[in-house]
C-alpha positions as CSV (number, residue, x, y, z in Angstrom):
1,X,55.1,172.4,-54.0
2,X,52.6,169.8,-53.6
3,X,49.8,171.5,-56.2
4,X,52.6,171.3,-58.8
5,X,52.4,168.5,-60.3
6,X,48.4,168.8,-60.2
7,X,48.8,171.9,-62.1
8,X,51.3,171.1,-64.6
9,X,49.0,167.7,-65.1
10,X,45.6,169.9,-66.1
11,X,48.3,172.2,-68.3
12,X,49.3,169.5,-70.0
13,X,45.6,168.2,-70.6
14,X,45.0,171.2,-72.0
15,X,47.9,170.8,-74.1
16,X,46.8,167.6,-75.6
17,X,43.6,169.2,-76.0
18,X,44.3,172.6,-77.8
19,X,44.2,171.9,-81.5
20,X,48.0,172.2,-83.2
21,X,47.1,174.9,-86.1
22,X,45.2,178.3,-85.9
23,X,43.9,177.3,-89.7
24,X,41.8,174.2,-86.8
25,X,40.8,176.7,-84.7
26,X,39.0,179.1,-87.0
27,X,37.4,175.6,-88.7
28,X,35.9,175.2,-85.7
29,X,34.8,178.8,-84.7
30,X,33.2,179.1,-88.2
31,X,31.6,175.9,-88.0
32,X,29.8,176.8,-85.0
33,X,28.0,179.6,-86.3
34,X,27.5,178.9,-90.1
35,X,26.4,175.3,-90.3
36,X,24.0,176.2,-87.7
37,X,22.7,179.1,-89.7
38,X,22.4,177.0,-92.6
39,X,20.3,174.4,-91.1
40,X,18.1,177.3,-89.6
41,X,17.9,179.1,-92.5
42,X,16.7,176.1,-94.7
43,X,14.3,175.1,-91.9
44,X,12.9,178.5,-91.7
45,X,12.3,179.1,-95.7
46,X,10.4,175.7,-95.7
47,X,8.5,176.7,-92.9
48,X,7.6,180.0,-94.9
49,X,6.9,178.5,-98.0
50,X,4.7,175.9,-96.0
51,X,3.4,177.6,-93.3
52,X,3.4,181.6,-94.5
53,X,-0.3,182.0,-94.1
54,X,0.9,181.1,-89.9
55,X,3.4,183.1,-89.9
56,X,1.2,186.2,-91.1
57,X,-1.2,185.4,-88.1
58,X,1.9,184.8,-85.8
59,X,2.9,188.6,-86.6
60,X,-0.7,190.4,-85.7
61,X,-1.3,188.6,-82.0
62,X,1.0,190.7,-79.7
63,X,1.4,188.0,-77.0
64,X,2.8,186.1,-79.4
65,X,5.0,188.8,-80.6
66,X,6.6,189.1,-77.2
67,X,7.6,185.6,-77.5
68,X,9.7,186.0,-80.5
69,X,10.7,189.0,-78.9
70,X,12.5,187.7,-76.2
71,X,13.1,184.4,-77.4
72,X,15.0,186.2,-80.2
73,X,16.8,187.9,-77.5
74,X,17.6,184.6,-75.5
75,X,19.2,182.9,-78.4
76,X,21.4,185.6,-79.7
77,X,23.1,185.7,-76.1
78,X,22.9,182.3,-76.3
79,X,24.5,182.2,-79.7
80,X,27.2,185.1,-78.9
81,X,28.3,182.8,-75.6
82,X,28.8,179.6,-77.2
83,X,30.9,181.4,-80.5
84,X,33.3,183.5,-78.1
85,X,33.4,180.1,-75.9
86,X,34.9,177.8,-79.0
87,X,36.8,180.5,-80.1
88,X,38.3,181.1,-77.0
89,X,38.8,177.0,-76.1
90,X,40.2,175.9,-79.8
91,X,42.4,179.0,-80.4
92,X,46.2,178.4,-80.2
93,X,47.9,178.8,-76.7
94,X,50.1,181.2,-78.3
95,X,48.9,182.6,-81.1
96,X,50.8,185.0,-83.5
97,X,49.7,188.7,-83.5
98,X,48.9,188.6,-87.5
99,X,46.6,185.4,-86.0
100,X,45.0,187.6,-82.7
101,X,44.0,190.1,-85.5
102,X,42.4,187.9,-87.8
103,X,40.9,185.7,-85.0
104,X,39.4,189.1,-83.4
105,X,38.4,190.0,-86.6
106,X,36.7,187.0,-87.9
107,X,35.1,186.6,-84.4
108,X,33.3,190.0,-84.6
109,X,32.3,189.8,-87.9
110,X,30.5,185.9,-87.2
111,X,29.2,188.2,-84.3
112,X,27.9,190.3,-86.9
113,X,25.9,187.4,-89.0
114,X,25.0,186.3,-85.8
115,X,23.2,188.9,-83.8
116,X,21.9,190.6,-87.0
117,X,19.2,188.8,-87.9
118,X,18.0,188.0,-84.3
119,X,18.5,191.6,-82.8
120,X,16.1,192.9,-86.2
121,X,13.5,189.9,-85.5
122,X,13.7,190.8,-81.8
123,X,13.1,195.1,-82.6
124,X,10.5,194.4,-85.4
125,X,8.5,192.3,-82.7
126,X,8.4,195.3,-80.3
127,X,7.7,197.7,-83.1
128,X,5.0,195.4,-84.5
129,X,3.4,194.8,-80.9
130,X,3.4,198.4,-79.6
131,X,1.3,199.3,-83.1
132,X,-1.2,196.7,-82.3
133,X,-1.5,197.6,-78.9
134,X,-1.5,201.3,-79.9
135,X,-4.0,201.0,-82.9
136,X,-5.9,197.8,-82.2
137,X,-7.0,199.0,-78.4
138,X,-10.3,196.1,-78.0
139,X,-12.2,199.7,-77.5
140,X,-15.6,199.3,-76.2
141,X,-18.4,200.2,-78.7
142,X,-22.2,199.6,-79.0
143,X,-21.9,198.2,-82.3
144,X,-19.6,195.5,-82.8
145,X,-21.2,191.7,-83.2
146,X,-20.4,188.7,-81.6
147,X,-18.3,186.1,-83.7
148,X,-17.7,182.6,-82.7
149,X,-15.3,180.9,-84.9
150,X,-15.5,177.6,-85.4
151,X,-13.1,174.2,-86.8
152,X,-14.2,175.3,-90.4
153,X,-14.1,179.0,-89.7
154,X,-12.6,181.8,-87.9
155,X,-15.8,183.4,-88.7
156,X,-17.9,181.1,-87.9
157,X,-21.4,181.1,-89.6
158,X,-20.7,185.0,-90.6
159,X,-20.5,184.9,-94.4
160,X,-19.3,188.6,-94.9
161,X,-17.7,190.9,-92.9
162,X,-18.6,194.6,-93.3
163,X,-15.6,197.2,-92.4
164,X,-16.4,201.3,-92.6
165,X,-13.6,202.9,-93.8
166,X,-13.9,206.6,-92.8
167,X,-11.5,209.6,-93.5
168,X,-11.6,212.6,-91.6
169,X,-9.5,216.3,-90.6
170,X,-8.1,215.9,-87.3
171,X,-7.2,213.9,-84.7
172,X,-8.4,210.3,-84.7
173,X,-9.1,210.8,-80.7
174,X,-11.1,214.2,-81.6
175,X,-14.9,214.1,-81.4
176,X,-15.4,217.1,-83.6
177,X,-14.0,216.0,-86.9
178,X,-15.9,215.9,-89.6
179,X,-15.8,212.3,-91.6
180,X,-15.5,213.3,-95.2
181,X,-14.6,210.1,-96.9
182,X,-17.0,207.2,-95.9
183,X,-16.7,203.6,-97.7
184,X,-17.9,200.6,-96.5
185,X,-15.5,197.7,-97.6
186,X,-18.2,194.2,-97.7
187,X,-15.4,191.0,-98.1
188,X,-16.9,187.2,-98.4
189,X,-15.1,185.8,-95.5
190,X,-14.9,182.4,-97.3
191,X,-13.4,184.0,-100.8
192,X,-12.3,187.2,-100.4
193,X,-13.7,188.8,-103.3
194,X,-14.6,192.3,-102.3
195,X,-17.3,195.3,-103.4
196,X,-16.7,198.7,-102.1
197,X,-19.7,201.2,-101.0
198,X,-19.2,204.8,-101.2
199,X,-21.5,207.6,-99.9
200,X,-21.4,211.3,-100.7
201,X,-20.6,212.9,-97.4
202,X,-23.6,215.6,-98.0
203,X,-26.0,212.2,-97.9
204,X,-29.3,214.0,-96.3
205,X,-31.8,212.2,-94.4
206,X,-30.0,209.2,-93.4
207,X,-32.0,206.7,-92.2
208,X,-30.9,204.6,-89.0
209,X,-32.0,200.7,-88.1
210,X,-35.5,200.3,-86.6
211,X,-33.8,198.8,-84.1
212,X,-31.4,201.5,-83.0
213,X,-32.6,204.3,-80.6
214,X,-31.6,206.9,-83.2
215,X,-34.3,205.6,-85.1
216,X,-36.5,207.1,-81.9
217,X,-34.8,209.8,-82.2
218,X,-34.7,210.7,-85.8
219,X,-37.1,208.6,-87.5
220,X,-37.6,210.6,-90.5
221,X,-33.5,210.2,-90.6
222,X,-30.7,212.3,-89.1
223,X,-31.8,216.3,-89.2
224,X,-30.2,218.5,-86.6
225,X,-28.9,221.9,-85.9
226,X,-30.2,224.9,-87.9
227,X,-27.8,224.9,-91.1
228,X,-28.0,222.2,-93.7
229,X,-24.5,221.3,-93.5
230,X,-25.2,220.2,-89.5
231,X,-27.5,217.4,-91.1
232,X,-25.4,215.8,-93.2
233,X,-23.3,212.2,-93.5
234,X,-20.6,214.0,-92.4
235,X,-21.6,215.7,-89.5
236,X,-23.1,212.9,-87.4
237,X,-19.6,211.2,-85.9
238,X,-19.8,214.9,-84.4
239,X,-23.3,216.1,-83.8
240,X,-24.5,213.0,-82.7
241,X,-22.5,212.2,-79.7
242,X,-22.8,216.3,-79.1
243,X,-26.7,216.5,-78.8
244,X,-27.4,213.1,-77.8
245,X,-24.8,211.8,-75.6
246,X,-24.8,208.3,-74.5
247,X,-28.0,207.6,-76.3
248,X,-26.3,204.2,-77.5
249,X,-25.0,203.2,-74.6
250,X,-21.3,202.6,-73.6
251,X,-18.7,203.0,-75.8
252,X,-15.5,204.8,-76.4
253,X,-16.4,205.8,-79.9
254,X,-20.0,207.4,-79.9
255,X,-19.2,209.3,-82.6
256,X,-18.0,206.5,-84.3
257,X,-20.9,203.8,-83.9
258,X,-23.0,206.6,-84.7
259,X,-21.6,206.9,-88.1
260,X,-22.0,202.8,-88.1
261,X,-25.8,202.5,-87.9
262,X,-26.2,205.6,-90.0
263,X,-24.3,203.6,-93.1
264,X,-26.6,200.4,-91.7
265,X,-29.5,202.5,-92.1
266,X,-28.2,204.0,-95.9
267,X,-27.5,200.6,-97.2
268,X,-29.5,198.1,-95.6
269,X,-26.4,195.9,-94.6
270,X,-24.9,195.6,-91.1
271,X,-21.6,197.3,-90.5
272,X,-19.7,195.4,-87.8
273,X,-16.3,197.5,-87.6
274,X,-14.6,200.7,-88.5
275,X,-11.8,202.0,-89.6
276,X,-10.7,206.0,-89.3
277,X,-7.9,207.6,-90.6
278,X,-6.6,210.9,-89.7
279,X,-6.6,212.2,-93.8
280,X,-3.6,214.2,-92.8
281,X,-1.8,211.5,-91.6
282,X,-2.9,210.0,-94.9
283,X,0.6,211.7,-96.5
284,X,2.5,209.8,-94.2
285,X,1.3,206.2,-94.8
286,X,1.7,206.8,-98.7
287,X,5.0,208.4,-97.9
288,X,5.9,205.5,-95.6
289,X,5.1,202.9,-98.1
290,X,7.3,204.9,-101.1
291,X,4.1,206.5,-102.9
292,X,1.1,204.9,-104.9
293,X,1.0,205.1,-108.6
294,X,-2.0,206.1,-110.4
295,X,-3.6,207.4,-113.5
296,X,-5.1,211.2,-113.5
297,X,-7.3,211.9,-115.9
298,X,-8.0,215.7,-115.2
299,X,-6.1,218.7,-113.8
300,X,-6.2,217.8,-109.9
301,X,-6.7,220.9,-108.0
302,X,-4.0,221.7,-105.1
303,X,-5.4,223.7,-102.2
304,X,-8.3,226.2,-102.8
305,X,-11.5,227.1,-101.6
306,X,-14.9,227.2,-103.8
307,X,-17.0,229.1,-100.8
308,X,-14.2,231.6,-99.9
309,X,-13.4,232.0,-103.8
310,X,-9.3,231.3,-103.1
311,X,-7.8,229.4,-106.3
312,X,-5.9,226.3,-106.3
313,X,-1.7,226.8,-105.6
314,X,-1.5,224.2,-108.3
315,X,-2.5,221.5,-110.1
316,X,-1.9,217.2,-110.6
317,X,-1.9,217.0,-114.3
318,X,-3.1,214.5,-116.5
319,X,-1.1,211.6,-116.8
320,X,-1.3,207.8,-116.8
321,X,0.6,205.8,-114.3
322,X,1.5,208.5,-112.4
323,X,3.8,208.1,-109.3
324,X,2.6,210.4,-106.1
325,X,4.2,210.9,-102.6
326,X,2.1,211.3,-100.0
327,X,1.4,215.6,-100.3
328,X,0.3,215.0,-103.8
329,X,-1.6,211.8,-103.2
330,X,-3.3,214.1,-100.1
331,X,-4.7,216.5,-102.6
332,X,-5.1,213.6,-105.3
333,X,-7.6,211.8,-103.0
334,X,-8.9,215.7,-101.3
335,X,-9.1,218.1,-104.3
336,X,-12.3,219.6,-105.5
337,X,-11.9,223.4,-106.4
338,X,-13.6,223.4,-109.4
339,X,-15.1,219.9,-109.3
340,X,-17.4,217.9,-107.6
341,X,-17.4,215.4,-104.6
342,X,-18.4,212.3,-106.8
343,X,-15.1,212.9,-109.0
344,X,-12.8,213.4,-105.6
345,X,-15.1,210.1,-104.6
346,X,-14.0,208.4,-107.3
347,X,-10.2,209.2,-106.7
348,X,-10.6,207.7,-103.4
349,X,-11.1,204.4,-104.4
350,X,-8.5,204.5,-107.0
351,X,-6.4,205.8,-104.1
352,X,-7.1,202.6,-101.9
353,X,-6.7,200.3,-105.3
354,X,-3.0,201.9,-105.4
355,X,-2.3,201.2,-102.0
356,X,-3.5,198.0,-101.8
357,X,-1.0,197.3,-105.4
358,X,1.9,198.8,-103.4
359,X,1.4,196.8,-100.3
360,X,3.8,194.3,-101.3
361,X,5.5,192.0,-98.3
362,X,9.1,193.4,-99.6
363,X,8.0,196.4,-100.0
364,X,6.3,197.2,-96.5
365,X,9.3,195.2,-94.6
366,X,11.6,197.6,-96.2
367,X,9.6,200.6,-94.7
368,X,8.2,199.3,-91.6
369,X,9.2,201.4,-89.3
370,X,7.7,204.3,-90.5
371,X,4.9,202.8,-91.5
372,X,4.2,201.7,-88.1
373,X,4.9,204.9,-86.4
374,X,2.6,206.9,-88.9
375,X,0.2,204.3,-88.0
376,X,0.0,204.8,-84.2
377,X,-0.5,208.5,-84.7
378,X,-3.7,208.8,-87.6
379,X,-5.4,205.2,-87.0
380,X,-8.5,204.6,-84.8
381,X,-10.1,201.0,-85.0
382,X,-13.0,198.7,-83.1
383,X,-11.8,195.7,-84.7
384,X,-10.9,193.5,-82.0
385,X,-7.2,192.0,-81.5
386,X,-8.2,188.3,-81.1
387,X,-9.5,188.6,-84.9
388,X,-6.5,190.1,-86.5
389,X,-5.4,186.5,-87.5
390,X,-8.6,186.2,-89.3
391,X,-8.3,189.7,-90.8
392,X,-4.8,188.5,-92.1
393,X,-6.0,185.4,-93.8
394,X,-9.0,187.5,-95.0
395,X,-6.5,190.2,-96.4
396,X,-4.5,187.6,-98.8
397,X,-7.7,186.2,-99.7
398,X,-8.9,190.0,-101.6
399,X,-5.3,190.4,-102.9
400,X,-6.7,187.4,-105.2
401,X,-9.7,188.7,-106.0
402,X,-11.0,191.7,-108.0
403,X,-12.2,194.8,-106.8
404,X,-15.3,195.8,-107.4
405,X,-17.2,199.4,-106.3
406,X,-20.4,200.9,-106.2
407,X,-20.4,204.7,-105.9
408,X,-23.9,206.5,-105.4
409,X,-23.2,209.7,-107.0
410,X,-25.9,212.0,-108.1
411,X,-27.9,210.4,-111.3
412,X,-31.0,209.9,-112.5
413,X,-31.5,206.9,-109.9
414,X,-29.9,208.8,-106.5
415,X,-30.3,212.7,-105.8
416,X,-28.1,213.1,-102.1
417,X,-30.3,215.5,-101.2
418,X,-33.8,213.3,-101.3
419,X,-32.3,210.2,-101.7
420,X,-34.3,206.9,-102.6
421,X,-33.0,205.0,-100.0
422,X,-34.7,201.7,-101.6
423,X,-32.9,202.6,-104.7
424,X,-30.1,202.3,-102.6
425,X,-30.7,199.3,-100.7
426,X,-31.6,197.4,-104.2
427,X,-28.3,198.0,-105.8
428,X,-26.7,197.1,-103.0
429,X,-28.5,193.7,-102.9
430,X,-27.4,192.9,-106.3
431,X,-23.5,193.7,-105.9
432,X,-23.4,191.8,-103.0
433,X,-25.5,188.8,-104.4
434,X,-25.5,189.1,-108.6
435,X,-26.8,185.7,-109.0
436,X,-29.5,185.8,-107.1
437,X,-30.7,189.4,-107.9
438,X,-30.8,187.9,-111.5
439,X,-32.6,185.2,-110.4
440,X,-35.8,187.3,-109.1
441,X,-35.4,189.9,-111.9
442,X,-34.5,188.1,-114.7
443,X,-36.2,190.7,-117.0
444,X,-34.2,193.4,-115.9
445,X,-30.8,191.0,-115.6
446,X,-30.7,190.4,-119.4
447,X,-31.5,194.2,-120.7
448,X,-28.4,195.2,-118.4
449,X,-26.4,192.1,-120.1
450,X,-23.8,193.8,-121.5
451,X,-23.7,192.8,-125.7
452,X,-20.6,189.9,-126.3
453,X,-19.5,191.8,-129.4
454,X,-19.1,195.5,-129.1
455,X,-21.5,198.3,-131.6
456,X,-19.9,200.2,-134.2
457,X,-20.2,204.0,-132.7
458,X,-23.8,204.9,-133.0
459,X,-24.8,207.2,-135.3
460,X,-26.5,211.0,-134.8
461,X,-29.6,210.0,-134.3
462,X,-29.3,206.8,-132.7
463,X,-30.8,206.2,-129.2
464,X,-28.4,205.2,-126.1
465,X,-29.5,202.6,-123.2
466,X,-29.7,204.4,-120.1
467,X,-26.9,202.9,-117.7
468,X,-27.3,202.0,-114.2
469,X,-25.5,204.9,-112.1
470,X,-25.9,202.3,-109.0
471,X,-24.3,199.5,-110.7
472,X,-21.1,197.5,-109.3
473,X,-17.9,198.3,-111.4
474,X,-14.9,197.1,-111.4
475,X,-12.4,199.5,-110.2
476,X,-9.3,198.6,-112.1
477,X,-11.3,199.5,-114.9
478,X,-12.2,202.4,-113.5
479,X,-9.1,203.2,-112.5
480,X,-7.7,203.3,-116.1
481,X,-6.3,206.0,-118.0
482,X,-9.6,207.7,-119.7
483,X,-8.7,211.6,-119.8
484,X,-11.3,213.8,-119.8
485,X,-11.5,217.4,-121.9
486,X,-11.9,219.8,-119.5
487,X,-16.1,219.8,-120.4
488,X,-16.4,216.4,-119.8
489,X,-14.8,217.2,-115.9
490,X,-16.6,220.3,-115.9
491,X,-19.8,218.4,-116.8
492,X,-19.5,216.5,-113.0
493,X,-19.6,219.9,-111.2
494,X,-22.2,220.0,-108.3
């Protein structure tokens, strides 16, 4: 009897305490979860708007990543507890059953707005950690340089950075694949603007730096094995490692930094990273990003064999502005029945240009998942994690910026088979560094002027300028719709 009066004392509290209406109590309960997402949300768009470029560093360093991860996860529970906890505290002490329906209902769907965004920041986290971790492994190589950044720069006193792109069949952890696609991508780490290096992959007599010990080795450049096709661009990430194993020391790429000094040696540039891509898995990215849209200016061959004399299944035709999933972007970038390796060289780099104009934020946030997951299977990388932020700023910088490519193709200027490699070298000087190529050859700068005001078509017997094969172009404009009649395409046959 004597806890009685206690006990009727803290009902009665509680009483004076409840709120009279159900109309206060879903005030309150709504009020604790919107006005809060309000002031977060505002918060958060002018931190974007302010702050994106952080943001897009934020999402490439996977310690970081873990963070949001769990602090994503802390504050949703947090978030759930304090809504069911006002809910529960304001609601009526004997509510209606039309108002324990509508107050369960509202409660789950605030629930909803609530855990929502937080459990998708928390999953995209993981997803975007494990790819880094998965892709980005800080492999050991022979090759890579030493960058110190500094309060100016995350590069430091490194004014470009030279990445190899290379494409081959197979499995990126395979040492016998043979790299058929090889660009170097050079970017001005202070403006982005970007010139794209592309070598045929049956390059002979590749040259390595005097410094290397495959310049020991091969110091007339790389010949090996008794077939012709064993000393070629393409067959050193596998013959290399295969005949001369360890010869550049530790690393868990031979094949890899092999291929490295080789385009060193070619083009008379460093190459500090690489890139390889698994050109199967080369469906999946396009098809993970929704296709790439390009312009075809000749009947693409699908499948088919020139040696073995088996004919294309079919054919990508002509067509500007062409939208391609990812098996007919495969064969747009891989075809060559018929044709030669300078025009499937060409549709390479129109194929990166595409990608790179489909990469949009919205777009790729739509489709990360996949892309990620298609990622971790066909991508092999020495780029180091720590300079991913640096990569990231570097990558908004060339969306800026035109592209512009050289492609040594065979010409007047550059036979693959007994190449000039200071033919090479020289055009490579002067797409990197225009101004001051014109500066020592002034002479030569102002006959390859182009005219301000376009000729009138010249007539029969008029005599055309010579162009420079090795010149930079721009790729958009390369990129254009131009068809070809079929003896203009069959004009580039080997």
């Amino acid at each position: 009897m004597g806890g009685r009066p206690e006990a009727t004392h803290r009902a009665g509290a509680r009483r004076l305490l409840a709120p009279r209406s159900f109309g206060r109590s879903v005030r309150w309960t709504i009020g604790v979860v919107v006005v809060p997402m309000v002031v977060l949300g505002i918060v958060a768009a002018l931190y974007v708007r302010s702050q994106g470029l952080s943001l897009a560093r934020f999402a490439v360093v996977p310690s970081t990543l873990m963070v949001i991860a769990v602090a994503s996860g802390l504050l949703l529970v947090a978030w759930l507890t304090v809504l069911l906890a006002t809910y529960m505290r304001t609601r009526p002490l004997r509510p209606t059953r039309p108002q324990r329906f509508i107050g369960a209902a509202m409660t789950m769907v605030l629930g909803v707005l609530v855990t929502a965004p937080l459990a998708t920041t928390s999953y995209y986290s993981m997803v975007q950690r494990q790819t880094i971790n998965a892709v980005v492994t800080n492999e050991h190589t022979a090759t890579t340089p030493t960058i110190r950044a500094t309060k100016k720069s995350r590069w430091g006193n490194k004014k470009r950075v030279n990445v190899l792109l290379l494409g081959g069949d197979g499995g990126v952890g395979r040492t016998g694949i043979r790299t058929d696609s090889v660009e170097l991508v050079s970017i001005d780490t202070r403006t982005g603007r970007t010139v794209m290096f592309g070598l045929p992959r049956n390059l002979r007599n590749v040259p390595f730096p005097k410094d290397s010990p495959l310049h020991a080795k091969y110091p007339d450049g790389f010949i090996e094995g008794s077939s012709p096709g064993e000393s070629m661009l393409n067959a050193i990430y596998r013959n290399v490692p295969a005949y001369n194993p360890g010869i550049l020391g530790k690393s868990d790429n031979e094949g890899a930094d092999a291929v490295k000094e080789a385009v060193e040696g070619a083009l008379g540039i460093p190459v500090d990273y690489y890139v390889l891509v698994n050109l199967h898995g080369f469906q999946q990215i396009v098809d993970a990003i929704g296709g790439i849209t390009v312009n075809v200016n000749y009947p693409v061959p699908i499948n088919g064999n020139d040696d073995k004399n088996i004919p294309p299944t079919g054919y990508i035709e002509p067509g500007a502005n062409q939208h391609l999933d990812g098996f007919h972007a495969l064969w747009f970038t891989r075809g060559r029945y018929g044709l030669s390796d300078y025009l499937r060289m060409d549709r390479q780099r129109c194929a990166i240009q595409a990608i790179v104009d489909e990469a949009s934020p919205a777009r790729l946030l739509e489709r990360y998942t996949r892309l990620a997951h298609a990622a971790q299977k066909i991508m092999r990388t020495d780029i180091p994690q720590r300079l991913l932020p640096a990569f990231v700023e570097l990558a908004l910088k060339m969306k800026q910026q035109p592209l512009r490519s050289v492609v040594f193709s065979r010409s007047a200027q550059f036979d693959p088979n007994d190449p000039d490699f200071s033919v090479v070298h020289q055009a490579v000087y002067k797409a990197l560094y225009p101004r001051l190529w014109a500066k020592h050859h002034p002479q030569v700068a102002a006959s390859s002027t182009p005219s301000s005001t376009p000729s009138a078509s010249p007539s029969a017997g008029a005599t055309s300028t010579p162009t420079d094969s090795t010149a930079a172009t721009s790729t958009t404009d390369d990129c254009g719709y131009h068809p070809e009649t079929d003896a203009q395409a069959d004009s580039s046959i080997e």
